[in-house]
C-alpha positions in Angstrom: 0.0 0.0 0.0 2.5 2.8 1.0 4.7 1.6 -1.6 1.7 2.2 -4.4 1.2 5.6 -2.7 4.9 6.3 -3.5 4.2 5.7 -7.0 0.9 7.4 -7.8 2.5 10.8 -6.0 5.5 10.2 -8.1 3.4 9.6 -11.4 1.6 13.3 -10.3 5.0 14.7 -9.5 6.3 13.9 -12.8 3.2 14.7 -15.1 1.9 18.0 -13.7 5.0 19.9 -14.7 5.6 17.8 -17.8 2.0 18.9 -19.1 2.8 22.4 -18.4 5.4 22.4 -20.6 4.0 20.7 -23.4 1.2 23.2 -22.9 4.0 26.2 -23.3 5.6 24.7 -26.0 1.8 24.3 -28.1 1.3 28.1 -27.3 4.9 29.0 -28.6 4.7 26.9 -31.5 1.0 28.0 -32.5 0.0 31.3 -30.5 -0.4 34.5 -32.2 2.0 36.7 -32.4 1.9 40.1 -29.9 4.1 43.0 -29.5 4.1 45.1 -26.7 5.0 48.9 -26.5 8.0 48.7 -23.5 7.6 52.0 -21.2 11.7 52.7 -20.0 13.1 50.4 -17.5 15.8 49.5 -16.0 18.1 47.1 -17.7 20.3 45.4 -14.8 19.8 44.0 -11.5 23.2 42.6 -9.9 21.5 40.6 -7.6 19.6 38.2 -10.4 22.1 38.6 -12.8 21.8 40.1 -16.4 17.7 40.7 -17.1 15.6 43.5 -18.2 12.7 44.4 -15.8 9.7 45.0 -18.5 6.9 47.4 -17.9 4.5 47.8 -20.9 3.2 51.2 -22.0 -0.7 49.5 -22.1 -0.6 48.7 -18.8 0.9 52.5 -18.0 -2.8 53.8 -20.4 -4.5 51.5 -17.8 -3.4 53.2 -14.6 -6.4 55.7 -13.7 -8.9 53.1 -14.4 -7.6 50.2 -12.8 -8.6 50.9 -9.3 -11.9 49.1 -9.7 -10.6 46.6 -11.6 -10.7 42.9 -10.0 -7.2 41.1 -9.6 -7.0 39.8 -12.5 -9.4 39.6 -15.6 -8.4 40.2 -19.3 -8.5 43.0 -21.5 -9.2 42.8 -24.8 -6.7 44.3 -27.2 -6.6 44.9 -31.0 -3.4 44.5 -33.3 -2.4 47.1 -35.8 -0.6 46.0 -39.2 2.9 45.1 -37.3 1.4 43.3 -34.7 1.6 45.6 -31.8 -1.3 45.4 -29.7 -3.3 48.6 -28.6 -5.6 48.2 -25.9 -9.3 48.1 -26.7 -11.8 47.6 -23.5 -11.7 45.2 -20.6 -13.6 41.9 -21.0 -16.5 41.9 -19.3 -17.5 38.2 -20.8 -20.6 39.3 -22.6 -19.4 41.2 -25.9 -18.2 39.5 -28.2 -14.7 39.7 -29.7 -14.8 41.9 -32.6 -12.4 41.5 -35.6 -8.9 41.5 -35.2 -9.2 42.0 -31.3 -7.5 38.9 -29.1 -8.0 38.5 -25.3 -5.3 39.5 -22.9 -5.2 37.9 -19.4 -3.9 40.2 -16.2 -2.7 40.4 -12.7 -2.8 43.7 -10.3 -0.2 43.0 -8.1 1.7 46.1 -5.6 -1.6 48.0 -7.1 -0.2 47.9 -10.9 -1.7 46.0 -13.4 0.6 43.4 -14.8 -0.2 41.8 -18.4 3.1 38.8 -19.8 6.1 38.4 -17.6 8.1 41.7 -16.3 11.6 39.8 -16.5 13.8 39.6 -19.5 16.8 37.4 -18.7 19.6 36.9 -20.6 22.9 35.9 -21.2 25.7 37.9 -18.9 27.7 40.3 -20.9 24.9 41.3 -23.0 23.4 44.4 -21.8 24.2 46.7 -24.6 22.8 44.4 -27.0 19.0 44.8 -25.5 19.2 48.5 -24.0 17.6 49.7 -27.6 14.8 47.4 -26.9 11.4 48.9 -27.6 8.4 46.0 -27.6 8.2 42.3 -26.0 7.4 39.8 -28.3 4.6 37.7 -26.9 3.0 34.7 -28.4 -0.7 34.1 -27.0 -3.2 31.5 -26.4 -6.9 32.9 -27.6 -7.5 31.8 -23.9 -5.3 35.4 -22.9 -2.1 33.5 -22.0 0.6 34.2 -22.9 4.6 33.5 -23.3 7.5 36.0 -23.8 9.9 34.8 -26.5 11.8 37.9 -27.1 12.6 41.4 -27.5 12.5 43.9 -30.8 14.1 46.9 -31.6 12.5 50.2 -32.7 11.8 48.6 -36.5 10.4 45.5 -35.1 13.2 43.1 -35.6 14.4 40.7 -33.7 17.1 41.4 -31.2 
């Protein structure tokens, strides 16, 4: 018996965090394709090693209306002809996505609202290399998740 319970927590050990990933992987291989405006920040942190703390300029457009917002939710957001989203309306579950507009998901944590990750690690020694950074490169799920795979430059390339 306790050896069977050994096993089964094992089994749940092992598959919980494998099915996450193979969940990330579908989104990165098949999610739609996002750019987000990045407001300044600061490149370093010497404690965590080389990394980019993000803060998106739609979340900054959010900041005198979020105070009623719940904790988290999505917004709904609508992509111009290079893929940079623009932000549209909050969901409120009821209207209907319109054309071209995808679904966001969001957190408000320390009273800011957070949409992607707000970490861009790299490799060490490579700080000039993202400083001209200018939008996050986000692939997402039409459930409103989503996965940073990278950063662009000013013309929307690759960096």
């Amino acid at each position: 018996m306790r050896r069977a319970l050994v096993v089964a927590g094992l089994v749940v050990v092992l598959a919980v965090p494998n099915a996450l990933i193979v969940e990330k992987e579908r989104l990165l291989a098949r999610g739609t394709t996002v750019l987000l405006e990045l407001a300044p920040v600061d490149p370093r942190s010497l404690i965590q090693g080389d990394y980019m703390r993000l803060d998106y300029a739609i979340t900054r457009q959010l900041a005198d209306s979020q105070a009623q917002w719940p904790h988290s939710g999505r917004i709904i957001v609508a992509l111009d002809a290079d893929s940079v989203a623009r932000f549209v309306r909050r969901d409120d579950g009821r209207t209907p996505l319109g054309r071209g507009e995808h679904v966001l998901t969001y957190r408000r944590r320390s009273g800011r609202i957070r949409v992607g990750t707000d970490a861009f690690h790299f490799q060490e020694g490579r700080v000039s290399r993202y400083q001209g950074a200018r939008y996050g490169e986000l692939r997402l799920a039409p459930s409103g998740t989503s996965v940073l795979v990278g950063l662009r430059d000013t013309a929307r390339k690759a960096m």
